[in-house]
C-alpha positions in Angstrom: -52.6 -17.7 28.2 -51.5 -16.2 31.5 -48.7 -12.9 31.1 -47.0 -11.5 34.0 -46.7 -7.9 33.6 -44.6 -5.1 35.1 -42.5 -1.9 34.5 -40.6 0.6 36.3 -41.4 4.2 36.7 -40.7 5.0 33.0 -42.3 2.2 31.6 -45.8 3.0 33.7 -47.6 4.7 31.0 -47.6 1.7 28.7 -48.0 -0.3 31.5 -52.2 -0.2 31.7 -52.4 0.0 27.8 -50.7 -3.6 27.5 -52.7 -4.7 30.3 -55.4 -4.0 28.7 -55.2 -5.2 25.0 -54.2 -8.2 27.0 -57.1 -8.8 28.6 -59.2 -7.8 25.1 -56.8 -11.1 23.5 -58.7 -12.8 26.5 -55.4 -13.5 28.3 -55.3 -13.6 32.2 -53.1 -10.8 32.9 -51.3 -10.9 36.9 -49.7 -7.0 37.2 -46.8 -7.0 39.4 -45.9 -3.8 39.8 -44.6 -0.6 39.7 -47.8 0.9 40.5 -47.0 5.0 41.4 -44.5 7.2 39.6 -42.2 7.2 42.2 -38.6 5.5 40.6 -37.9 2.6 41.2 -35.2 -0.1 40.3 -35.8 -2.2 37.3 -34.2 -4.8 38.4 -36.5 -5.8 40.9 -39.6 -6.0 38.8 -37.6 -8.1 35.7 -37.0 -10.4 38.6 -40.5 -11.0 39.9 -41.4 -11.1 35.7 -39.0 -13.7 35.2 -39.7 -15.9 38.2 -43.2 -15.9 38.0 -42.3 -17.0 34.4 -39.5 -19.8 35.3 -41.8 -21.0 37.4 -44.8 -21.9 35.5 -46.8 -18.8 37.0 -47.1 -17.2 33.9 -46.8 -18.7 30.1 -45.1 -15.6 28.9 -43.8 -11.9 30.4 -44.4 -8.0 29.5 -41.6 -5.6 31.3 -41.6 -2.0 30.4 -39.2 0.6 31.1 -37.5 3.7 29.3 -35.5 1.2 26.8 -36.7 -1.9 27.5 -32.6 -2.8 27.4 -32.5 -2.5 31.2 -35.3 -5.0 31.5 -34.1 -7.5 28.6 -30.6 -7.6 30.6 -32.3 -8.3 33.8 -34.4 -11.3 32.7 -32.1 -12.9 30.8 -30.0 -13.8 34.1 -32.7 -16.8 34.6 -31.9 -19.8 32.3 -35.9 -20.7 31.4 -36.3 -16.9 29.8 -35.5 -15.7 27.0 -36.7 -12.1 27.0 -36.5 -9.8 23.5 -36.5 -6.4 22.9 -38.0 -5.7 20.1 -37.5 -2.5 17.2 -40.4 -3.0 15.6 -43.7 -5.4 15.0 -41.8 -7.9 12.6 -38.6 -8.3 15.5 -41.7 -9.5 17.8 -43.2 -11.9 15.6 -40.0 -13.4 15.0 -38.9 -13.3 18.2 -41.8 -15.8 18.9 -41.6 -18.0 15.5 -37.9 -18.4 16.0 -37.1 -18.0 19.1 -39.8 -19.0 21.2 -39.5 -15.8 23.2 -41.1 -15.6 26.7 -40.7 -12.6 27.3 -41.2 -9.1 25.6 -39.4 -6.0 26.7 -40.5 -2.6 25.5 -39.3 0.8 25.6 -41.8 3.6 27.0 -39.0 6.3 25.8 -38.5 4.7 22.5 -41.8 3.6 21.3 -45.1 5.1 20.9 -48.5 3.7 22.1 -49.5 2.5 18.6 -46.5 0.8 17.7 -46.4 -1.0 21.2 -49.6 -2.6 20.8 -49.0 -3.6 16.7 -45.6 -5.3 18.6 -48.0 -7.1 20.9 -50.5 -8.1 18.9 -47.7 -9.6 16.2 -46.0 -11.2 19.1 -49.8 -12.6 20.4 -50.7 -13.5 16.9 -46.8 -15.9 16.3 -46.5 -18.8 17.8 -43.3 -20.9 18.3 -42.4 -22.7 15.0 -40.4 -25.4 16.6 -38.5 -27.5 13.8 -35.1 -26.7 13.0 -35.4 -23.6 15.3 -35.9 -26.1 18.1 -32.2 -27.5 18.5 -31.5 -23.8 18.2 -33.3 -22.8 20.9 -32.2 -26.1 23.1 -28.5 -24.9 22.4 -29.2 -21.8 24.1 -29.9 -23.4 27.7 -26.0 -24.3 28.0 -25.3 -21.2 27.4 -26.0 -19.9 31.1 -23.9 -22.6 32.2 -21.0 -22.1 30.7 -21.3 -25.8 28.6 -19.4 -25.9 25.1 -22.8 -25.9 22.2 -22.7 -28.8 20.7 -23.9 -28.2 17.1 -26.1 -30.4 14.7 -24.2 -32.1 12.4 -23.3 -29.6 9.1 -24.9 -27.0 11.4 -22.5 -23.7 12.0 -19.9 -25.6 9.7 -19.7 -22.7 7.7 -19.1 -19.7 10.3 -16.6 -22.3 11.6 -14.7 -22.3 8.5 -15.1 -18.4 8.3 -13.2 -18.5 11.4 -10.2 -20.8 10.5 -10.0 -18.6 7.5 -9.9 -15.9 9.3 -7.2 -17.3 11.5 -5.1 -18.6 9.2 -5.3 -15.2 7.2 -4.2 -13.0 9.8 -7.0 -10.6 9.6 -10.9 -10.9 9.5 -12.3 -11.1 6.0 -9.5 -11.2 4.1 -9.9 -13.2 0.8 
């Protein structure tokens, strides 16, 4: 698989680590920055992740800063990512299985060395289930758009009656 990778200043340290465990899992890794310690804007490095990403450059994405939040934010503005953060080595796996993730976000200020790479080697080791998380994952592509979802049939039937209950009691969760 090819990964994109990049951080900001606060996210360098982890940066080479993931890089390299990357290139152990015998994935072509393309490192796009930051490369000094000087700050920098995290915008502008979720960008060049998510574009190299969207188009086709790169299978999947690695952006580290001090959260990993800023990042997440940041990618998610293009429609063909959809970029996680993580809390822990399970929240990556499923990310992938689920979700079909694209892109994983990590926190240099949050998360130690040895818990980053269990979260990349559980998000490595998942693979997209497809299935009935499929139509779940097609829903979200209106989403950027603005487009009502339209839902399977049966599917979300019951938060939708949560919600007329809701309504037509006045205040949430009474019963």
């Amino acid at each position: 698989m090819r990964y994109a990778i990049a951080a900001d200043h606060a996210g360098l340290p982890l940066k080479r680590p993931l890089s390299e465990a990357l290139d152990r899992l015998g994935h072509e890794v393309t490192d796009l920055g930051t490369h000094s310690e000087e700050r920098v804007d995290y915008p502008v490095y979720a960008e060049q992740v998510a574009r190299a990403v969207t188009d086709g450059e790169a299978d999947f994405g690695i952006l580290v800063c001090g959260s990993g939040l800023g990042m997440s934010i940041a990618a998610n503005r293009f429609p063909a990512v959809r970029a996680v953060t993580p809390a822990d080595s399970y929240g990556a796996q499923m990310a992938r299985r689920h979700n079909d993730a694209n892109v994983l976000c990590l926190g240099a200020r949050l998360l130690g060395i040895d818990a980053v790479l269990a979260m990349l080697e559980a998000w490595d080791a998942a693979g997209f289930e497809g299935g009935r998380h499929q139509g779940r994952v097609d829903m979200l592509g209106g989403l950027p758009r603005g487009q009502a979802l339209a839902a399977a049939p049966g599917a979300g039937q019951a938060a939708g009656e949560r919600l007329a209950e809701t309504d037509h009691q006045g205040a949430r969760g009474a019963r």
